[in-house]
C-alpha positions as a Markdown table, in Angstrom:
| # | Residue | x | y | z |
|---|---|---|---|---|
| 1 | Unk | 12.2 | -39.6 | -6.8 |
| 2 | Unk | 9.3 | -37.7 | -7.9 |
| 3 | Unk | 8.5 | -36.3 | -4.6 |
| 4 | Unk | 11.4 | -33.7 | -4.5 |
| 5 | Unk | 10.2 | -31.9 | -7.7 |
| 6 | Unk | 7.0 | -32.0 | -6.2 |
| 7 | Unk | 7.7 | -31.1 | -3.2 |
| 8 | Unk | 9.5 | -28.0 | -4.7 |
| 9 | Unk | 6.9 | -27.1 | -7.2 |
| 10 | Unk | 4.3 | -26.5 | -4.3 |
| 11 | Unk | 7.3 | -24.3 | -2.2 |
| 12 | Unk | 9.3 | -22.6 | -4.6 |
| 13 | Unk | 7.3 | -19.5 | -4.6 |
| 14 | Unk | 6.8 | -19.2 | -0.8 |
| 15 | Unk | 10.5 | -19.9 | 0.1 |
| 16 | Unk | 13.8 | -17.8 | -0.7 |
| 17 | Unk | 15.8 | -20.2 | -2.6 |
| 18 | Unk | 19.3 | -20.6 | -2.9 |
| 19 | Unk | 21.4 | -23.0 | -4.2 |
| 20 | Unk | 23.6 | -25.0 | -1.9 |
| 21 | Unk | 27.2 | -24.5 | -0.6 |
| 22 | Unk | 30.0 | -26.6 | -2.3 |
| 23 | Unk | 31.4 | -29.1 | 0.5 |
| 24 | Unk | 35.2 | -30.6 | 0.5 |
| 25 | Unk | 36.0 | -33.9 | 0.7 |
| 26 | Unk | 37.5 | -33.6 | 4.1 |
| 27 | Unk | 33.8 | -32.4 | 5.1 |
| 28 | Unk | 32.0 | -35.6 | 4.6 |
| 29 | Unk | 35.5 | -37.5 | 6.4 |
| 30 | Unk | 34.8 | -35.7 | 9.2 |
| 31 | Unk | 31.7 | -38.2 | 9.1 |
| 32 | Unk | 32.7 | -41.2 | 6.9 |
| 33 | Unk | 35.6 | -43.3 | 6.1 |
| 34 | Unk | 37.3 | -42.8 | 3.1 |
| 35 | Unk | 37.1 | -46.6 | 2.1 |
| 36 | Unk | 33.6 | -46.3 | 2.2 |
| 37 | Unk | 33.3 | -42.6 | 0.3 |
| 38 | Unk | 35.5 | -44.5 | -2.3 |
| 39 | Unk | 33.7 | -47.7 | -2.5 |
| 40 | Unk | 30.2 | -45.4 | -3.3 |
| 41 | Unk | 31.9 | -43.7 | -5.4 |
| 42 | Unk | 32.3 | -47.1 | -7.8 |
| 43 | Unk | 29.7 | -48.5 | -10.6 |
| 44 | Unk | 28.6 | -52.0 | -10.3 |
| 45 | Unk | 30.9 | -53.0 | -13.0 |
| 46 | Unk | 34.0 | -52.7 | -10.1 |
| 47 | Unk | 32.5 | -54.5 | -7.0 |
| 48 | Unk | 34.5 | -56.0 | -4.6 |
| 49 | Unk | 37.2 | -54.7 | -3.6 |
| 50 | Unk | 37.0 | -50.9 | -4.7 |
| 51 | Unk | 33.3 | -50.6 | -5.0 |
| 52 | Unk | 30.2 | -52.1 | -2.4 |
| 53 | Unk | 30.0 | -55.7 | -2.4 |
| 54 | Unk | 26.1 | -57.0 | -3.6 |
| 55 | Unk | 24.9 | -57.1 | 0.2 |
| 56 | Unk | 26.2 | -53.5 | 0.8 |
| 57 | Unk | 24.2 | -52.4 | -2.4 |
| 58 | Unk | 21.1 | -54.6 | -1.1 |
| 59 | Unk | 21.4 | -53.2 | 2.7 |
| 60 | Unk | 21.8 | -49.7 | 0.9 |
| 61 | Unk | 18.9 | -50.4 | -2.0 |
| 62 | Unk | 20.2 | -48.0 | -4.2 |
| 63 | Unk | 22.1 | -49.0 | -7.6 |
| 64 | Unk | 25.6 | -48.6 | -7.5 |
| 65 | Unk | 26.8 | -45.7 | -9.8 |
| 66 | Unk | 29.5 | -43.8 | -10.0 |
| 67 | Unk | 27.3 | -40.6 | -9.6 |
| 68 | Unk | 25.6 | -41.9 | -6.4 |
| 69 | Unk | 28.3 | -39.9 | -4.3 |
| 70 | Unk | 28.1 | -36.9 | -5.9 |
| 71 | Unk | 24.3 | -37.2 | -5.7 |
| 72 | Unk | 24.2 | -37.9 | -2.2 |
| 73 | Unk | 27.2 | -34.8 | -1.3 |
| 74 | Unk | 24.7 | -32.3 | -3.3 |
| 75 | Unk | 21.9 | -33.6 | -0.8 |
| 76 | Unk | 24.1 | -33.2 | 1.7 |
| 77 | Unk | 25.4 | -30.1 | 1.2 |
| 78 | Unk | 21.8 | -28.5 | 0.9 |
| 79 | Unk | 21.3 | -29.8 | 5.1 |
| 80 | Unk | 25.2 | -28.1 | 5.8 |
| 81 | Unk | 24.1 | -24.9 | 3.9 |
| 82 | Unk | 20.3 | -24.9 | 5.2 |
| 83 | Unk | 22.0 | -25.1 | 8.6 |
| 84 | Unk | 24.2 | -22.3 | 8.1 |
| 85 | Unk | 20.8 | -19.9 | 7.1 |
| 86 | Unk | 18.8 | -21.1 | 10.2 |
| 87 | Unk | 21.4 | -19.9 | 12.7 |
| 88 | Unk | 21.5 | -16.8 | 10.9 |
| 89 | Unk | 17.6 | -16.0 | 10.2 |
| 90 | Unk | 16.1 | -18.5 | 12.5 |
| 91 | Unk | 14.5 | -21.4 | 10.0 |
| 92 | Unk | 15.5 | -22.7 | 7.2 |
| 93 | Unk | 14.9 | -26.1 | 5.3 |
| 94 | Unk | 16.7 | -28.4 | 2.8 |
| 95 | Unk | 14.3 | -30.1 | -0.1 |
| 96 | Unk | 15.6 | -33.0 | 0.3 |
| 97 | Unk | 17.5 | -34.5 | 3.6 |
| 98 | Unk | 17.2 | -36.2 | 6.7 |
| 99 | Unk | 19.0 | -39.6 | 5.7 |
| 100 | Unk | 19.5 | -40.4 | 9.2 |
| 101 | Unk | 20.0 | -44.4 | 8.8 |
| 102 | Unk | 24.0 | -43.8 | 7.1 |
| 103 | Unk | 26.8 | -44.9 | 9.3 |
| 104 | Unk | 30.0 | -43.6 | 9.2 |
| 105 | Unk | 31.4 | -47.4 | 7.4 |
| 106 | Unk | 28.0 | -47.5 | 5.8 |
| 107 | Unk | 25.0 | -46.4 | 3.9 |
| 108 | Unk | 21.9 | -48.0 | 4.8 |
| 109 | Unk | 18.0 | -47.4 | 4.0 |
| 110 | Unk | 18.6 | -45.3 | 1.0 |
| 111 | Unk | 20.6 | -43.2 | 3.4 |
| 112 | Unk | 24.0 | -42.9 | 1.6 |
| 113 | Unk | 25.9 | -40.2 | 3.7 |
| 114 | Unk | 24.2 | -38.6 | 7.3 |
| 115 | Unk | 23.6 | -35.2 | 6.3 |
| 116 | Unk | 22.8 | -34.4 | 9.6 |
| 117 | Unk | 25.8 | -35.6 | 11.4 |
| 118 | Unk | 28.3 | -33.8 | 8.0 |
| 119 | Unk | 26.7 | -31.0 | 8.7 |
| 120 | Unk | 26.7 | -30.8 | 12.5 |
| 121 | Unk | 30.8 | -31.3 | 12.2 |
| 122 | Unk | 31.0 | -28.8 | 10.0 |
| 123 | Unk | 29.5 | -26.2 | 12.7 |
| 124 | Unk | 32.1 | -27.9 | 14.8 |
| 125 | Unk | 35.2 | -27.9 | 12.5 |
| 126 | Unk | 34.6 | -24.2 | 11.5 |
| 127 | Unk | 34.2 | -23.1 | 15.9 |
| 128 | Unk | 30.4 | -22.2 | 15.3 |
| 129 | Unk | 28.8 | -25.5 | 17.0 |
| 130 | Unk | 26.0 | -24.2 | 18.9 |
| 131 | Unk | 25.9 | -25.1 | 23.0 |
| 132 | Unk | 23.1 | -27.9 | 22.7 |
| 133 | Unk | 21.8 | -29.4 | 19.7 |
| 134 | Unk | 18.1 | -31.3 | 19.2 |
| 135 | Unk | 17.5 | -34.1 | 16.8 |
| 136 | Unk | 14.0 | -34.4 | 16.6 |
| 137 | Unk | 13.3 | -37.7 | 14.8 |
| 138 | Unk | 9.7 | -38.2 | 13.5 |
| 139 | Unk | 10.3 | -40.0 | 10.4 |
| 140 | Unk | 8.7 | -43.7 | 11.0 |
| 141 | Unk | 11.8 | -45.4 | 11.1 |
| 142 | Unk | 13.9 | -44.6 | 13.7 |
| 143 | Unk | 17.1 | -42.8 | 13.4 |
| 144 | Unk | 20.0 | -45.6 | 13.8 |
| 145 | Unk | 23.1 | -43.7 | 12.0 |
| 146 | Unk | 22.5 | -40.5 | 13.8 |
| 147 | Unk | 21.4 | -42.2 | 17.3 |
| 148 | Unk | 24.6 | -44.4 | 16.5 |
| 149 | Unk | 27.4 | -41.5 | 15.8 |
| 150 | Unk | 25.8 | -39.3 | 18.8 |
| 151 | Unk | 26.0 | -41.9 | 21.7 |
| 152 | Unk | 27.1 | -40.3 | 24.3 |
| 153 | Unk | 28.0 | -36.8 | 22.6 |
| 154 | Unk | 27.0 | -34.4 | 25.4 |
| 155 | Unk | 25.8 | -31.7 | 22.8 |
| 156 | Unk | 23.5 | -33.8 | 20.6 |
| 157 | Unk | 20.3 | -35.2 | 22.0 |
| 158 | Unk | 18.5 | -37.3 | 19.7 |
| 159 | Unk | 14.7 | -38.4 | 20.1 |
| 160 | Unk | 12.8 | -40.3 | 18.2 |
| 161 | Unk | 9.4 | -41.7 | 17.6 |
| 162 | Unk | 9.1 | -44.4 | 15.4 |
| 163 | Unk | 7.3 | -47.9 | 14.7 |
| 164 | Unk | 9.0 | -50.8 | 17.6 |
| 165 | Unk | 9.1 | -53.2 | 15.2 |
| 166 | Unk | 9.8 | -52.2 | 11.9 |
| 167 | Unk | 12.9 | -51.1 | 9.9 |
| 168 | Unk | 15.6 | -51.1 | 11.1 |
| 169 | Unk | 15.3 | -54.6 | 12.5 |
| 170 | Unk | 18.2 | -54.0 | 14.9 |
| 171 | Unk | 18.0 | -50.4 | 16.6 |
| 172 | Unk | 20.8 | -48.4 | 18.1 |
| 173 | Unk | 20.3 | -45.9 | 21.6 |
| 174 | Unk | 19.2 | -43.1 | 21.3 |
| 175 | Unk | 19.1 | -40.6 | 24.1 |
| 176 | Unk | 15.2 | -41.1 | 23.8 |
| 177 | Unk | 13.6 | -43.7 | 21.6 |
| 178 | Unk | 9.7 | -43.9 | 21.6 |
| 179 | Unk | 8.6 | -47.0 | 20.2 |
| 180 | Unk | 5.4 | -47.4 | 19.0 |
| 181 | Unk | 2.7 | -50.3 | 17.8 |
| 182 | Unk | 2.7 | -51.2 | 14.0 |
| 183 | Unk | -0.1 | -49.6 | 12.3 |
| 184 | Unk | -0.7 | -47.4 | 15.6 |
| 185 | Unk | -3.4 | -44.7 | 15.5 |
| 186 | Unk | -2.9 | -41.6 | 14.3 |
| 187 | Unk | -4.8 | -40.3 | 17.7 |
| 188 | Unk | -2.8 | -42.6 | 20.0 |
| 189 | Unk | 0.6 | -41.1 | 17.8 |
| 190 | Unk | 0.0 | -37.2 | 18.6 |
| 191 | Unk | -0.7 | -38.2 | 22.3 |
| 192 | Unk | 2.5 | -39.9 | 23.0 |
| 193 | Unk | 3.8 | -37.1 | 20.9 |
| 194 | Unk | 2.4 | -34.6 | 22.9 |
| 195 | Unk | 3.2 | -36.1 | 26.1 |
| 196 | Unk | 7.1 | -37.2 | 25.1 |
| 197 | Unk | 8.7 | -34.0 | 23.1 |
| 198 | Unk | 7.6 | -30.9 | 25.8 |
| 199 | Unk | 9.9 | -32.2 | 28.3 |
| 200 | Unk | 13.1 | -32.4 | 26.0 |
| 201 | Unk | 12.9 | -28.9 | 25.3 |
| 202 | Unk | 12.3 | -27.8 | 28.4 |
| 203 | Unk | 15.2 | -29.4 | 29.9 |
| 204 | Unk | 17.6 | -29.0 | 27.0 |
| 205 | Unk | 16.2 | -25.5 | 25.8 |
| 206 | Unk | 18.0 | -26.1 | 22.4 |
| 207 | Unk | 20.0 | -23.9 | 20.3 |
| 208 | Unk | 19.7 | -25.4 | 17.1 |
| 209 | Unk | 16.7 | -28.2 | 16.3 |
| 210 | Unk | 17.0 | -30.5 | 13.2 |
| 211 | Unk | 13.9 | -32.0 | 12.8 |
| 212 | Unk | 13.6 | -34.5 | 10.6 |
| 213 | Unk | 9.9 | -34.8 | 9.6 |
| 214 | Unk | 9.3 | -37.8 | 7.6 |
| 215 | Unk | 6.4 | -38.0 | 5.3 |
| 216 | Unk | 6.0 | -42.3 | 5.9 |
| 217 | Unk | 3.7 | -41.4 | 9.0 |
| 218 | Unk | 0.7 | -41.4 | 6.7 |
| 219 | Unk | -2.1 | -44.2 | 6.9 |
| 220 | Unk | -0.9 | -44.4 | 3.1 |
| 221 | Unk | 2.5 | -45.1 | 2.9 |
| 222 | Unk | 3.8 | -48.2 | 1.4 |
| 223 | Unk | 6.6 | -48.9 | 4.6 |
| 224 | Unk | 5.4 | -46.6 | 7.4 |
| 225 | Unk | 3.2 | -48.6 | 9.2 |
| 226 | Unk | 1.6 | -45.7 | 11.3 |
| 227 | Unk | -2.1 | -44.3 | 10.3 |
| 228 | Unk | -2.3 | -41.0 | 10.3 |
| 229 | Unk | -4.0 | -38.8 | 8.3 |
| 230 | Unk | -3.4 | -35.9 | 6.1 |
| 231 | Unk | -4.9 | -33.8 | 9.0 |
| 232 | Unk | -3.2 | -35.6 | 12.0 |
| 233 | Unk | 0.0 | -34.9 | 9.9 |
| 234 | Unk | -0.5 | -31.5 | 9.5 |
| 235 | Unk | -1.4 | -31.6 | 13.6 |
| 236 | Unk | 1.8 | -32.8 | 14.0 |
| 237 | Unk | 3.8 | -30.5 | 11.9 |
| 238 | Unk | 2.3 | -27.3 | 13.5 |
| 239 | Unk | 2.9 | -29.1 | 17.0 |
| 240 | Unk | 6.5 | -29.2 | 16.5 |
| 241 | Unk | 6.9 | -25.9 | 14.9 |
| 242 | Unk | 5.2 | -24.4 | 18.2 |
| 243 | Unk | 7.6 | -26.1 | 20.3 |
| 244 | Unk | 10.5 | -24.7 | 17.6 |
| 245 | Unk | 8.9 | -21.1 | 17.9 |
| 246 | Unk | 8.1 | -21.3 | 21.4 |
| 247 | Unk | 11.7 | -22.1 | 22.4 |
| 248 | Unk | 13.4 | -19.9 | 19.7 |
| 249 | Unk | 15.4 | -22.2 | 18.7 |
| 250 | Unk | 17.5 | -22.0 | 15.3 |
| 251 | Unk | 15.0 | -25.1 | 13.4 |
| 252 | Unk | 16.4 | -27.0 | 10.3 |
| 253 | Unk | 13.5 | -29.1 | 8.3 |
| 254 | Unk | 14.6 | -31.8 | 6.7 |
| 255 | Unk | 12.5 | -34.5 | 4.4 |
| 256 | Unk | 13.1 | -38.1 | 5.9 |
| 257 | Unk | 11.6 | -40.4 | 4.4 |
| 258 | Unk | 8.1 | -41.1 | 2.2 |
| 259 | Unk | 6.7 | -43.6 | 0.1 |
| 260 | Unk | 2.9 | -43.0 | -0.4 |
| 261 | Unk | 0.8 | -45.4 | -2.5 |
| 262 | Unk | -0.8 | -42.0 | -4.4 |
| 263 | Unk | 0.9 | -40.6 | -6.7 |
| 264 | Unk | 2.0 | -36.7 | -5.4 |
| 265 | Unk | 1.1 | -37.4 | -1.8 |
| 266 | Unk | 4.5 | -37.6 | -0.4 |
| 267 | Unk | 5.5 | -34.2 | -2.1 |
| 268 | Unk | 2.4 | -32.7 | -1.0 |
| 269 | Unk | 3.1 | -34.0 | 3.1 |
| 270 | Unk | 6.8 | -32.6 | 3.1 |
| 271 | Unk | 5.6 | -29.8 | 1.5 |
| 272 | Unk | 2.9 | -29.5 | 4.4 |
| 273 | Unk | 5.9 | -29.7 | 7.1 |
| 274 | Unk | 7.6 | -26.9 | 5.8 |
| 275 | Unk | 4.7 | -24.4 | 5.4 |
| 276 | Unk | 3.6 | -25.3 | 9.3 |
| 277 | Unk | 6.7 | -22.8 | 9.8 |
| 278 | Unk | 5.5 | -20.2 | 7.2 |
């Protein structure tokens, strides 16, 4: 997608860049099942039963290819390695990220592997897992693979705001969901937003936040359903990177998701999230 070379092109001289970590298989089983990992891992000329069947490529709406794994462990790895650099200097962001609808049998949503989930067992696997870990959730769709893996995980606290009825047709628990109306009002949005996050840091004082931005929030997007504006985004980004700085916490930014009808907009909006940190 166009937007992550966008996206980089308005960043690349304001961030230090660095190329991402190389991960191991056994890093993304930590998440996934290895009969899923090796069914992505087929082209559409194997199908059924070493590759995804045509409803698991549908449900997943990307082509089956035999490079869609390594494409999706690359984004992946750039969340793990992004993580890594936050605990040590404080922020830090993937270009990319945030592909918080993939189960652990499953890829849905353009969501192939849960970047966030790989890279919050890697913390775990290598003894560095932080005391209590935020997922702030403000892509438009709500978080179902991540909301889904963390259920009961008494580090993890997952919050998000998202449209009620919208994709994902079928949501999973999260330890706080905030539905809101289709095509709500960017005004109405940064109240409830304002009124719902304070609290969860307050009581959770997190260690570690991955906050998964989303771009699809704008009265623009093609699958969003929200309204905001370019200016009620940019509200919203500086309001969560006050509560980030506020709270010292350790902040990964991560993309979501973002499908703008004009052309360069979404690059332009994650690009936006990350310089409210700057």
């Amino acid at each position: 997608m166009e937007k992550f070379a966008d996206a980089f092109r308005l960043l690349e001289n304001r961030l230090q860049l660095a190329a991402p970590r190389v991960l191991e298989r056994k890093d993304l089983e930590r998440v996934h099942e290895a009969k899923y990992l090796d069914a992505v891992s087929h082209d559409d000329v194997a199908g059924p039963p070493q590759g995804l069947t045509v409803y698991e490529r549908n449900r997943l709406g990307l082509p089956a290819h035999k490079k869609l794994l390594a494409r999706s462990i690359l984004e992946t790895a750039g969340t793990v390695s992004a993580t890594l650099a936050a605990l040590e200097d404080g922020t830090a962001t993937n270009l990319a990220g945030g592909t918080h609808h993939a189960f652990p049998d499953r890829g849905l949503g353009y969501c192939v592997l849960n970047d966030v989930a790989v890279a919050i067992e890697y913390l775990r696997a290598h003894s560095i897992l932080p005391q209590q870990i935020l997922v702030v959730d403000t892509d438009a769709h709500q978080g179902n693979g991540t909301h889904a893996i963390y259920r009961g995980d008494a580090n993890v606290f997952t919050y998000s705001i998202h449209v009620g009825r919208n994709y994902p047709t079928k949501k999973e628990p999260g330890d706080l969901d905030v539905p809101l109306e289709r095509f709500v009002d960017g005004e109405v949005y940064l109240n409830v937003l304002g009124e719902t996050l304070p609290p969860v840091f307050a009581e959770l004082e997190p260690d570690l936040v991955f906050w998964i931005s989303g771009a699809d929030c704008h009265v623009d997007d093609r699958f969003g359903q929200m309204r905001l504006t370019t200016e009620q985004m940019a509200v919203r980004d500086r309001f969560v990177a006050g509560l980030c700085h506020q709270f010292a916490c350790a902040t990964v930014i991560l993309f979501g998701g973002g499908y703008n009808k004009t052309p360069g907009a979404t690059g332009m909006l994650h690009a936006q999230s990350v310089r409210a940190f700057l």
